[in-house]
BADREN-18058 format. One line per 4 residues: number of its first residue (from 1); their letters; for each residue z, y, x of C-alpha. Coordinates in nm, 2 decimals. Each point is the difference from the previous one (the first is absolute). Example, Ala and Ser with C-alpha at 12.3 -4.5 7.8 and 13.67 -1.06 7.14 Angstrom:
1	AS	0.78,-0.45,1.23 ~ -0.07,0.34,0.14
REM end
This chain:
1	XXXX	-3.31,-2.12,4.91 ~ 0.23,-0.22,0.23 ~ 0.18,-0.31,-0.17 ~ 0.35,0.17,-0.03
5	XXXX	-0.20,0.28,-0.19 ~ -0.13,-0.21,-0.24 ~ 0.34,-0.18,-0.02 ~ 0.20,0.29,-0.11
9	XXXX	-0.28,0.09,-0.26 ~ -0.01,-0.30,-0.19 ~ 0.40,0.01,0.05 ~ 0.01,0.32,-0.15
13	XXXX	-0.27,-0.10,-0.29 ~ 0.20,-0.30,-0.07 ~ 0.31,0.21,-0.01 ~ -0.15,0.26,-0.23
17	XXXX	-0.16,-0.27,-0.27 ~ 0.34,-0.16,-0.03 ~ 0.21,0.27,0.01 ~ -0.23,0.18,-0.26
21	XXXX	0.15,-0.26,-0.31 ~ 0.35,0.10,0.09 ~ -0.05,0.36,0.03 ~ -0.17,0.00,-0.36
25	XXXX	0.30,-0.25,-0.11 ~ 0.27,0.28,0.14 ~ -0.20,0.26,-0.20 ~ -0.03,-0.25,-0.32
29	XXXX	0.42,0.00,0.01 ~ 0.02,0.37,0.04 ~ -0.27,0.15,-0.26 ~ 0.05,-0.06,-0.35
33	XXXX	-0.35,-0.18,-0.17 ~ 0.06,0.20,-0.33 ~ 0.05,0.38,0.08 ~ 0.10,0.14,-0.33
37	XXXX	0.25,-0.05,-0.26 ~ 0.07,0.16,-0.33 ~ 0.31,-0.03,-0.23 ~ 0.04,0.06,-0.35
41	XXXX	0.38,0.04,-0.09 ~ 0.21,0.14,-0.29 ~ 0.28,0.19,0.18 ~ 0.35,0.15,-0.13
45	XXXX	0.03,0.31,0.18 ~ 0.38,0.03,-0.01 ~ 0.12,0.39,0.11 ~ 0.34,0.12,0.17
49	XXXX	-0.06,0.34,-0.16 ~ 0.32,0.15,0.13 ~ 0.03,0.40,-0.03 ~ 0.15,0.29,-0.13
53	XXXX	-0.11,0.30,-0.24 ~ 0.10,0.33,0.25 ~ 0.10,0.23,-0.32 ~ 0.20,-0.24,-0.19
57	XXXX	0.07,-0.34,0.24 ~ -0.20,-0.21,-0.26 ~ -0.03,-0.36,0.19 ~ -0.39,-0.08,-0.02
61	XXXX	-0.13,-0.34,-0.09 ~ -0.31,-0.17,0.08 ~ -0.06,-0.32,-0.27 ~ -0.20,-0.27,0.10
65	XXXX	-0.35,-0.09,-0.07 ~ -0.20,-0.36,0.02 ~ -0.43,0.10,0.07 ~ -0.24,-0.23,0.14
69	XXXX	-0.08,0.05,0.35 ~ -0.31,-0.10,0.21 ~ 0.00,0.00,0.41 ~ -0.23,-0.08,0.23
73	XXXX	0.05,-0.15,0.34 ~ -0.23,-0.04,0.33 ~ 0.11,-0.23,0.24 ~ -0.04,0.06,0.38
77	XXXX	0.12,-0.31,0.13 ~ 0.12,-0.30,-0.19 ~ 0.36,0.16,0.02 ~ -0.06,0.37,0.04
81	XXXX	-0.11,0.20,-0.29 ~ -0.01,0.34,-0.23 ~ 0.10,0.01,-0.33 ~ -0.11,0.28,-0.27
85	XXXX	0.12,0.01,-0.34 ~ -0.10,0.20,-0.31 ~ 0.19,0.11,-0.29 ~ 0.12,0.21,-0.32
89	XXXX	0.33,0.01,-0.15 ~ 0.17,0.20,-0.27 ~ 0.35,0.10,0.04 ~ 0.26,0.16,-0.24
93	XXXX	0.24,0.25,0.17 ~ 0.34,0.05,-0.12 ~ 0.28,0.22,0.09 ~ 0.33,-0.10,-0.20
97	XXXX	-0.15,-0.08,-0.36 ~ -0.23,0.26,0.03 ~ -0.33,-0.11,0.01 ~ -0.22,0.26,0.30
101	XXXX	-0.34,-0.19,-0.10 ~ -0.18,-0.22,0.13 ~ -0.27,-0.03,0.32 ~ -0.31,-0.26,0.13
105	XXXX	0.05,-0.06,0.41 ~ -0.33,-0.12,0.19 ~ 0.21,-0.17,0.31 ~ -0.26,-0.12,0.26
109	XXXX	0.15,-0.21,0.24 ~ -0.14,-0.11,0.34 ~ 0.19,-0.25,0.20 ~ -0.06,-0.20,0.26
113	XXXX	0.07,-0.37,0.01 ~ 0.11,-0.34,0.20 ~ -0.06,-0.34,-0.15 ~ 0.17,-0.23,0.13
117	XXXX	-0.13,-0.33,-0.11 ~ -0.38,0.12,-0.11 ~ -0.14,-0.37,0.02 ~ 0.29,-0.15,-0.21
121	XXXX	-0.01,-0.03,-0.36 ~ 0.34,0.22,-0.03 ~ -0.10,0.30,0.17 ~ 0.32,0.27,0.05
125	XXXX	-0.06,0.33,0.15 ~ 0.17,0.37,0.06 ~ -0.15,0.30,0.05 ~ 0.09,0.37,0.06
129	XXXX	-0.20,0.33,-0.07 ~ -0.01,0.32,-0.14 ~ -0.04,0.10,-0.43 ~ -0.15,0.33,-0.12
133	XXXX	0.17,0.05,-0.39 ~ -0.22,0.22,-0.22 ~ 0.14,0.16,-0.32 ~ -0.21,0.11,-0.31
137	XXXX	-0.03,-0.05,-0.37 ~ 0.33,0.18,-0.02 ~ 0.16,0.04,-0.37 ~ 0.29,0.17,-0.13
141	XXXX	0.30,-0.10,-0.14 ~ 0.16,0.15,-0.34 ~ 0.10,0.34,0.08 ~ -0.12,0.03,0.35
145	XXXX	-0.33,0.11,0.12 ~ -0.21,0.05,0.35 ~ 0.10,-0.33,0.13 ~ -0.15,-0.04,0.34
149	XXXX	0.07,-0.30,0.24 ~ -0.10,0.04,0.39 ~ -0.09,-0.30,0.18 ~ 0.02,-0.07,0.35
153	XXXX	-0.03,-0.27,0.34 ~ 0.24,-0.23,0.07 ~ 0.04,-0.34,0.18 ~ -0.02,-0.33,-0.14
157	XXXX	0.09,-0.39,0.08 ~ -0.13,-0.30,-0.17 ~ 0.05,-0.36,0.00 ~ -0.16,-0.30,-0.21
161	XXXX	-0.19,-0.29,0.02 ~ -0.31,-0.14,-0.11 ~ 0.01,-0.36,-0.16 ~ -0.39,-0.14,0.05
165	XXXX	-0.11,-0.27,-0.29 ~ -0.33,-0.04,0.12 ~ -0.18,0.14,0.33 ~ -0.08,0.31,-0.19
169	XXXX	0.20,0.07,-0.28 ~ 0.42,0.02,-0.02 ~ 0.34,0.16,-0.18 ~ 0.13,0.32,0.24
173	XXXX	0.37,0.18,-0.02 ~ 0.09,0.29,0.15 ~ 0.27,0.25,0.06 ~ -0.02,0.32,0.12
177	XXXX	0.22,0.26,0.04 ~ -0.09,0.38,0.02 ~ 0.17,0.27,0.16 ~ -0.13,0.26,-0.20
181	XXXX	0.20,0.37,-0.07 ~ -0.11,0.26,-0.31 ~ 0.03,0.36,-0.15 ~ 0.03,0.02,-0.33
185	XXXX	-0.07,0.34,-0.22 ~ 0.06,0.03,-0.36 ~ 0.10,0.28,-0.20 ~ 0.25,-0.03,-0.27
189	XXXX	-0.14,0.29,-0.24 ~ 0.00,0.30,0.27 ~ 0.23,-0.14,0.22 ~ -0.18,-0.18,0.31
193	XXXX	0.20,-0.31,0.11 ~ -0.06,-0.16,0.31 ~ 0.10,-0.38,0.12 ~ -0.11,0.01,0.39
197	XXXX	0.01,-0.28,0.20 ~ -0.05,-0.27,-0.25 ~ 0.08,-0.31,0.15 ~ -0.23,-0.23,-0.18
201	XXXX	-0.04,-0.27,0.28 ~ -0.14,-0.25,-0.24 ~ 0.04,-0.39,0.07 ~ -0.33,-0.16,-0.14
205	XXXX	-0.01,-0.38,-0.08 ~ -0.34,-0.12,-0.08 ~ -0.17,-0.31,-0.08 ~ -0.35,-0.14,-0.04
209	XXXX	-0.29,-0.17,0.06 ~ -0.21,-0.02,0.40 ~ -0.37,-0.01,0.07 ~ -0.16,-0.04,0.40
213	X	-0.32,0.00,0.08
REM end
C-alpha cells in the first residue's frame, strides 16, 4: 500500500470515529428515550344527538355522560406518535320528554399524533384518526320496548397537551371531537320507530394524570 493509500484510510477512519458521536447525537434528538406513555383521565363525553323519530318527527336526544378513560400511547419519534384510548359510557336517549332507554357505547379510538415540544415541560399536541362506536347493554324506556342502537366508523381530531411535573409523571387534557352518525330502533308498543342518522358527533374533554417509561 502506497502513501496516498494509507492516507486516505486513516482519513476515512478519522472521519468515521468523529463523525460516529454526531450521527448518534442526530439520532439522540430524533428518537424519544421513553417509548411508552399511558394516561388515566376522567372524561365528559358531551353528545350532539341531533335526529328525528320517522313515524312521528320525535327530535332524539343523546345526554351526556362523565366515565373514566385510560389510553395508551407509543411514540415513534420524539414528536410522532399513536394514540389508543379505551372506554365505557352510559347514555340516556330522549326523544321530546319521552324517555327511549338508555345504551353503554365501547368507542375505541385510534389517532395518530404530533408533539410539538416533547422535551419541554408543557408539551401540546394534535392528532387525527379514526373511532369505531360500539352499542350494547341497551334498556328500555317506559312504554317502549326492543331498543336497539347501531354503531358505526367515523373520523376523529384531537388536541391537548401534556403538562410534565417530573421526568416521568404529569397532568394531561384533551379534546376530541368525533364524527360519529347512528340508527336508532325502538318500538313504541307494536309500532317500530326509527331515528336514522343520529348525529351524535360527541365533543369529549378529558383530564388526568401521565406516566412514560
Amino acid at each position: 500500500m502506497n502513501k496516498i493509500s494509507k492516507l486516505i484510510l486513516l482519513a476515512g477512519i478519522a472521519t468515521t470515529a468523529f463523525s460516529a458521536p454526531v450521527m448518534a447525537n442526530d439520532l439522540g434528538d430524533i428518537w424519544s428515550k421513553e417509548r411508552f406513555q399511558i394516561r388515566l383521565r376522567a372524561i365528559d363525553v358531551i353528545a350532539d344527538g341531533d335526529g328525528s323519530v320517522t313515524q312521528n318527527g320525535l327530535k332524539t336526544d343523546v345526554e351526556n355522560s362523565i366515565t373514566p378513560e385510560i389510553d395508551l400511547t407509543y411514540f415513534f419519534t420524539k414528536n410522532i406518535a399513536a394514540e389508543l384510548i379505551a372506554a365505557t359510557a352510559k347514555h340516556e336517549i330522549d326523544a321530546g320528554n319521552f324517555n327511549l332507554g338508555e345504551a353503554w357505547i365501547l368507542p375505541p379510538t385510534l389517532t395518530l399524533q404530533y408533539h410539538f415540544t416533547p422535551d419541554n415541560k408543557f408539551s401540546p399536541y394534535v392528532g387525527a384518526g379514526l373511532n369505531y362506536s360500539l352499542f350494547y347493554g341497551e334498556n328500555n324506556g317506559n312504554g317502549f320496548n326492543n331498543l336497539n342502537v347501531d354503531g358505526g366508523v367515523g373520523y376523529a381530531v384531537q388536541a391537548g397537551f401534556d403538562y410534565w411535573l417530573s421526568d416521568n409523571w404529569g397532568i394531561n387534557f384533551d379534546a376530541k371531537y368525533v364524527n360519529l352518525d347512528v340508527d336508532v330502533d325502538v318500538n313504541l308498543g307494536a309500532t317500530p320507530l326509527n331515528a336514522n342518522d343520529v348525529d351524535l358527533d360527541p365533543l369529549i374533554l378529558g383530564a388526568g394524570i401521565s406516566y412514560r417509561f
